[in-house]
N, C-alpha and C positions, 0 to 999 in steps of 0.2 A: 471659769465655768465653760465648758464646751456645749457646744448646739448642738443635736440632736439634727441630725440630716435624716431629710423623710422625702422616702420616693417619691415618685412624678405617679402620680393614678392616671388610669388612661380608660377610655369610655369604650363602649362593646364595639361603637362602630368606628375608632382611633384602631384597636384589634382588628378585627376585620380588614381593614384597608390596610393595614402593613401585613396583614397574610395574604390579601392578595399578590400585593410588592414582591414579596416575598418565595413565594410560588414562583415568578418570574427573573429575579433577581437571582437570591442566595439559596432558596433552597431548604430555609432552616424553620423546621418547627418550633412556633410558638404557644404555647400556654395561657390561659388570661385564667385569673383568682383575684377577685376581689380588690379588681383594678387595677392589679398587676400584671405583667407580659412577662413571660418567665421563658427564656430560651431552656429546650432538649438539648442536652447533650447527645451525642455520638455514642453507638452501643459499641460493646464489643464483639469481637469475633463469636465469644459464647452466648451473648445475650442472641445476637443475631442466629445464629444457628438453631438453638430451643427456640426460637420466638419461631421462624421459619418451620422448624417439625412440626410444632401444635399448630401451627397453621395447615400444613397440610394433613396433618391426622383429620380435622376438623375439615378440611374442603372433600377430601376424600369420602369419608364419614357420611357428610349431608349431603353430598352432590346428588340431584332429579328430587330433594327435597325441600318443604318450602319454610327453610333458612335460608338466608345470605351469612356470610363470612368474610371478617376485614382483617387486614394487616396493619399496624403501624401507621400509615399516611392516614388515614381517615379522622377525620374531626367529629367528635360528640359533644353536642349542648347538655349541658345540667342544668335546667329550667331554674330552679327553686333555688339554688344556690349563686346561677351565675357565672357557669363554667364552663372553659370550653376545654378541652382535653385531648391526646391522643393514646388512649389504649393500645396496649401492645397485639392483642386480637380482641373480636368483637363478632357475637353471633346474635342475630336478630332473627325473629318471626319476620317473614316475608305478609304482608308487604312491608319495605323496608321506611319509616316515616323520615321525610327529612325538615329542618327547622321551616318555620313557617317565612317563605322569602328568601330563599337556600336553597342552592342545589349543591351544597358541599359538607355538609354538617349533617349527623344522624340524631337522635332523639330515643331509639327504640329496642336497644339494647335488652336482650334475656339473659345472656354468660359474656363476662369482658376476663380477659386475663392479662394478669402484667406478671414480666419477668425482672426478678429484682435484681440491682445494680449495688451496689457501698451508698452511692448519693439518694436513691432515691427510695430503698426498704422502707425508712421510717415511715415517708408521705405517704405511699402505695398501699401498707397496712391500716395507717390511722384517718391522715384527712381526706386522700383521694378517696380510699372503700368508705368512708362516711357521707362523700359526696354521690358519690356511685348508687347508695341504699336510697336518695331521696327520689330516685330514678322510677316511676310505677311499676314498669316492665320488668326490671333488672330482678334475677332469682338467683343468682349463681356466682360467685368469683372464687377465680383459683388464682392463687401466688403463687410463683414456679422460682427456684433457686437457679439461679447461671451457675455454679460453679459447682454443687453436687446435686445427686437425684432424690429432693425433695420437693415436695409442693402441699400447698395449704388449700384446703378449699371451704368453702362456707355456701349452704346452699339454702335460701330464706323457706321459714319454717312457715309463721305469720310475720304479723308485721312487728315490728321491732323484735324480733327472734329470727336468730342464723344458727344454723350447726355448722359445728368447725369441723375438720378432719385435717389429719396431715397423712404424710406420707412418704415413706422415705426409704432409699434402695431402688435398684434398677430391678428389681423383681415386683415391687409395689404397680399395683395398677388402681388406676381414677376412673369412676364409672360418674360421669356430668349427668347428674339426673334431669338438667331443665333441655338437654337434648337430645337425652338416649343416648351417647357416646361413650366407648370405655377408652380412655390413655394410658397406655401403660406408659413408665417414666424411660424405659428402655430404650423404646421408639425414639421421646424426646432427646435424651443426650449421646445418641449411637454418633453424632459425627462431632462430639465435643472433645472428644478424647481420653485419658485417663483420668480418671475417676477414684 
């Protein structure tokens, strides 16, 4: 009969102290879920590039207004759940709140977006956007495709109600109702290439 090997749990502040390491050291994001450390892989040149547009649509967009807007390095706690995460962008109501004892971790997310990869679609749709909803703030997430012009968006109705939308084509445009910003997907994938 074989054993059953079971990971090593690791406690918020065992996290914490290898992200700090880590910041300093290697460089590499990590994840924690329910007491696991879970390393980011490396995007691609497409994920980076649409992650990069909508971020500047979005800094463009809201700039002398009071949002803030993050890229990819930014850390958010998920209180109720226990999570700490890196969203690929993230727009907040200004002021921006950060964990209680933190000056590295946000809390106060309105629209977070993630761009999906082969590995990471499943989580991004199902556990992460269910961690995401426990969030009070959080009204808005869009899924954006790396490799055609498609993105999903869900934009919280009440509570336990989201309307979905997709969208798809480079003529398709996304109007983010929790910021008043329109994206057309054109913008996003103009330096991805053929399509």
């Amino acid at each position: 009969m074989l054993a059953k090997l079971s990971k090593p749990l690791y406690t918020i502040e065992d996290y914490l102290a290898l992200e700090a390491e880590s910041e300093v050291m290697d460089g590499i994001r990590r994840e924690y879920r329910n007491g696991e450390i879970i390393c980011m892989t490396g995007g691609t040149p497409e994920h980076n590039k649409v992650v990069g547009s909508l971020y500047a649509v979005l800094w463009t967009s809201l700039r002398k207004k009071p949002y803030s807007v993050f890229i990819t390095d930014q850390r958010l706690w998920v209180p109720e759940l226990q999570v700490y995460t890196y969203p690929d962008v993230m727009v907040m109501a200004d002021p921006v709140i950060l964990q209680e004892n933190r000056k590295d971790t946000v809390t106060n997310p309105l629209l977070i977006a993630e761009v999906l990869s082969d590995s990471t679609s499943a989580y991004d749709r199902g556990d992460k956007f269910a961690a995401y909803r426990t969030i009070p703030t959080f009204q808005e997430y869009l899924v954006i495709d790396q490799t055609r012009p498609y993105g999903e968006q869900f934009v919280k109705q009440a509570d336990h109600q989201w309307l979905f939308s997709d969208h798809s084509g480079l003529d398709a445009k996304i109007n983010l109702v929790s910021v008043g910003v329109e994206v057309a997907l054109v913008d996003l994938y103009e330096s991805v290439g053929e399509l």
